[in-house]
C-alpha positions in Angstrom: 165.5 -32.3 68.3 163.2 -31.7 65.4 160.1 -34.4 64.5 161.9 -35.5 61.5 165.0 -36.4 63.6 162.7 -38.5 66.2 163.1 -42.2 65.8 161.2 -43.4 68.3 157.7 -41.1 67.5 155.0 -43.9 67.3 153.6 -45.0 63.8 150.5 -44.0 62.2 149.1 -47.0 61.7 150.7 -48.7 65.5 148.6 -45.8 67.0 145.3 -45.8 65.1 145.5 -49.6 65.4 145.9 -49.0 69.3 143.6 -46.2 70.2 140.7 -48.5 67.9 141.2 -51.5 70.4 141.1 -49.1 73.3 138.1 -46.7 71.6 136.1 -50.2 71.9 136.4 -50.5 75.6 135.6 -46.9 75.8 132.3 -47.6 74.3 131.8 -50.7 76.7 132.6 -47.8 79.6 130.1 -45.8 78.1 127.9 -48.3 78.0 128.3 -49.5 81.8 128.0 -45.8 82.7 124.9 -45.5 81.2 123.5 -48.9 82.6 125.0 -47.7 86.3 124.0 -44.0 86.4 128.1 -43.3 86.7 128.7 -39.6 86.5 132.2 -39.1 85.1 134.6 -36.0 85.0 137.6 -35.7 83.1 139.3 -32.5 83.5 142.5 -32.1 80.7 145.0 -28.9 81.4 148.1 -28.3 79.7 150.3 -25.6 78.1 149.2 -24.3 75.3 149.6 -26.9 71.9 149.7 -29.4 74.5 147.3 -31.8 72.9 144.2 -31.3 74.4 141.8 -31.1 71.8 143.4 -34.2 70.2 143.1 -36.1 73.1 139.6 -35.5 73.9 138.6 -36.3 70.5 140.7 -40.0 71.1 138.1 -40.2 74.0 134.6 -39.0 72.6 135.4 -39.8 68.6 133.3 -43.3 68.5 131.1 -42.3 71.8 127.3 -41.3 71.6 127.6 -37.2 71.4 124.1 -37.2 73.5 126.2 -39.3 76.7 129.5 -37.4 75.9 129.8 -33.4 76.0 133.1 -31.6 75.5 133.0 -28.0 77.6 135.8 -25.5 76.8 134.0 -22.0 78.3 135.4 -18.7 76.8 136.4 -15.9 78.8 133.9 -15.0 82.0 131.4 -12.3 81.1 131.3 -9.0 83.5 128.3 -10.7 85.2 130.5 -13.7 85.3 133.2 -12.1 87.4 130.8 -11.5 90.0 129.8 -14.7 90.8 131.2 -16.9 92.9 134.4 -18.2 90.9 133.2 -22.4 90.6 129.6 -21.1 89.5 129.8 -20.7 86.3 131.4 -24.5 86.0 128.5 -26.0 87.8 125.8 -26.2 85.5 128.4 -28.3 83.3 129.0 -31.1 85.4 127.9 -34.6 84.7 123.8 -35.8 85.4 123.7 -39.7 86.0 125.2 -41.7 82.7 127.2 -38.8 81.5 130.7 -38.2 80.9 132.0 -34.5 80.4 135.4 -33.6 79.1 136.8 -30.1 80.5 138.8 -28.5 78.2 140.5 -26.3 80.6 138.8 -26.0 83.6 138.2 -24.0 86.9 142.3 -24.4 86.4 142.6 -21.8 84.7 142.6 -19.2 88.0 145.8 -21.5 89.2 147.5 -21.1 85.5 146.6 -18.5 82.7 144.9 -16.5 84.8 147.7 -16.4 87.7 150.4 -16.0 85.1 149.0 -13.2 82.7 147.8 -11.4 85.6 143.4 -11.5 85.2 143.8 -13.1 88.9 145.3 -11.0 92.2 147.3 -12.5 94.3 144.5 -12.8 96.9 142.5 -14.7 94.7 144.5 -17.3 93.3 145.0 -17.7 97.2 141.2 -18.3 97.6 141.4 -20.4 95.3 144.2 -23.0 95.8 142.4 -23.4 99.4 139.0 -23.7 98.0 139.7 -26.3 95.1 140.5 -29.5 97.0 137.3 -28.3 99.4 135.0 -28.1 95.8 136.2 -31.5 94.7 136.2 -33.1 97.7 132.3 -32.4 97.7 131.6 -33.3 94.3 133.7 -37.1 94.9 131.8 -37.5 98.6 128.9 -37.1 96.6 129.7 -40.0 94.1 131.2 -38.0 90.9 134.2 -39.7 89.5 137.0 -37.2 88.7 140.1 -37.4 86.7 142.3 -34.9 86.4 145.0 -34.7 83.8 147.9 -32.6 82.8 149.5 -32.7 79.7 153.1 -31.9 79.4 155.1 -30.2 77.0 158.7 -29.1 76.5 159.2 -25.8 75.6 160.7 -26.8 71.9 158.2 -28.9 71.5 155.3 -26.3 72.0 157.6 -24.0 69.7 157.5 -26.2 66.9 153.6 -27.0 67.7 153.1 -23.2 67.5 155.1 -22.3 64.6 153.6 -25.0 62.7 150.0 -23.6 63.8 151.2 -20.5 62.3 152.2 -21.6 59.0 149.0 -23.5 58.8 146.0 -21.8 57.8 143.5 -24.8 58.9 145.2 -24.3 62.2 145.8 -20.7 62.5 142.6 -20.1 64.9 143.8 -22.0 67.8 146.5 -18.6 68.0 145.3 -16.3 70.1 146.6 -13.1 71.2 147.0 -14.6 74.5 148.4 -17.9 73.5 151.5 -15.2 71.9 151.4 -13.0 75.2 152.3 -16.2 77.1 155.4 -17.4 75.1 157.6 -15.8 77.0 156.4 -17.1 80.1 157.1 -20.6 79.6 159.0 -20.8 83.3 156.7 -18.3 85.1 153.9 -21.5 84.2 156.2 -23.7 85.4 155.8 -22.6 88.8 152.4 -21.7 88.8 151.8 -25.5 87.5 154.3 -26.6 90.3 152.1 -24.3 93.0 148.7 -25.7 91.8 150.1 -29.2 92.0 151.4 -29.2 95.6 148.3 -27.4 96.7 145.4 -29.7 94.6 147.4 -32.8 94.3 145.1 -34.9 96.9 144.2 -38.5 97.6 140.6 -37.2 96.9 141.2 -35.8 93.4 144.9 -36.4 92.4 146.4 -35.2 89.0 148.2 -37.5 86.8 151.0 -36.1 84.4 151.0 -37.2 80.8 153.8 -36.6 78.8 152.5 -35.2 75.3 155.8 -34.6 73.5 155.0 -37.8 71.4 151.1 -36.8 71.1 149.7 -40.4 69.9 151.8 -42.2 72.8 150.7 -39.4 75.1 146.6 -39.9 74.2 146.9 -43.6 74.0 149.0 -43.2 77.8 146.1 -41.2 79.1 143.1 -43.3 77.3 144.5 -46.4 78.7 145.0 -44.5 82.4 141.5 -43.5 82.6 140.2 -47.1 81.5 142.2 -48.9 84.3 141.1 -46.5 86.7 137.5 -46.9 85.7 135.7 -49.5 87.7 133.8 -51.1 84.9 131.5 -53.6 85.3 129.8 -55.9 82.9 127.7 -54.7 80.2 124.6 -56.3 78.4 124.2 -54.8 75.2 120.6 -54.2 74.5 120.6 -53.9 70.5 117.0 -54.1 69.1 116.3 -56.5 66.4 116.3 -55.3 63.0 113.0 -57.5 61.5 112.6 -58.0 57.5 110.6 -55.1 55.5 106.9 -55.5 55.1 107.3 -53.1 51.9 109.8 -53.2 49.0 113.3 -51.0 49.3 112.1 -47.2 48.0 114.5 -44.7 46.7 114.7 -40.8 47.1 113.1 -38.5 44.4 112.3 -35.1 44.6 114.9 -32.4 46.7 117.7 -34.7 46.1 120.7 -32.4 45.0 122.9 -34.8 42.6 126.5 -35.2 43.6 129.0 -33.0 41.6 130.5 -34.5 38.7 134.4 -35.2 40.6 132.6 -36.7 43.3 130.2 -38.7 41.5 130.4 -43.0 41.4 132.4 -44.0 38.0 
């Protein structure tokens, strides 16, 4: 079913109207994080199109960009291979009052990596043993993980993708992998379905989104991580903004003036 033929897609307006009530009590989190010390962790996976990137703007959009950080790591180096695989995710995690967004995470040994073959065998082995172990250290130790993933029919992610293509302010999220792995829409399927029945624990449980409506999908997951949340009361601290001792001045010199289409009628 194309997007034209869905009736039932939310509105523009119904969703920004939404996500703006719900970006409020995500500032009120923020703000009680802050006030607590709370270290949170939100971990997004998906297929590719899947909506990531949209939903972790929904998230950080109105939050302060020093509390809030968004990691999406590229490729390990050669000197990154070498290390012990969880290493080079470390230095990312969340100090006290933070809240980090993984864009992708150490996941990607369980999917991409499994699936395209950068992973043996052996290794994605290591890993599906020594993930709930990792987590289970970082939660004893206070952190507060989510972990979501975003699904995605297959003709749903070939319309996402075809429209990327056609789109030149979009064309850069195409990557020679993300073309590579088209084909092996079922082969992530069971990778995902491995993954899940090995790192799906009481500890550190996933929770499955459905993203082929991608407003109802962020606005599913915003309101998910907000319930789960144990948010106590915040006292805003706003300092008082007192009268000028000195008239209002205005900018003179290394001002460039606005272009003539853009400039006040």
């Amino acid at each position: 079913m194309s997007k034209a033929e869905r009736k039932d897609e939310l509105g523009r307006k119904d969703y920004e109207d939404a996500l703006d009530a719900m970006q409020g009590e995500l500032t009120a989190m923020a703000g009680w994080a802050s006030q607590c010390g709370a270290r949170i962790l939100v971990i997004l996976e998906g297929r590719d199109t899947a909506g990531k990137t949209g939903a972790i703007h929904a998230i950080s959009q109105k939050l302060n960009p020093r509390q809030v950080r968004t990691v999406a790591l590229p490729a390990p180096t050669d000197r990154e291979k070498t290390q012990w695989y969880f290493q080079r995710y470390v230095p990312h995690l969340p100090a006290a009052g933070e809240i980090v967004l993984f864009d992708r995470s150490w996941y990607n040994r369980a999917g991409v990596e499994r699936v395209m073959g950068f992973a043996t065998d052996e290794q994605v082995e290591a890993f599906l043993e020594a993930a709930p172990k990792f987590e289970r250290m970082l939660v004893d130790d206070g952190l507060l993980l989510f972990k979501y993933w975003l699904t995605c029919d297959q003709e749903e992610q070939e319309e996402r993708l075809a429209e990327r293509h056609e789109d030149p302010s979009k064309q850069w999220k195409i990557s020679p992998i993300d073309v590579a792995a088209r084909g092996k829409y079922r082969d992530y399927t069971k990778a995902r379905e491995a993954m899940l029945e090995a790192t799906h624990t009481k500890h550190a449980p996933w929770t499955l989104v459905d993203f082929n409506d991608q407003r109802r999908g962020r606005l599913t997951l915003v309101r998910d991580l907000l319930d789960r949340l144990p948010v106590g009361p915040v006292e805003q601290k706003v300092p008082p903004l007192p009268p000028l001792d000195e008239p209002l001045a205005k900018e003179r010199f290394g001002v460039i003036k606005p272009l003539k289409q853009f400039a006040a009628p």
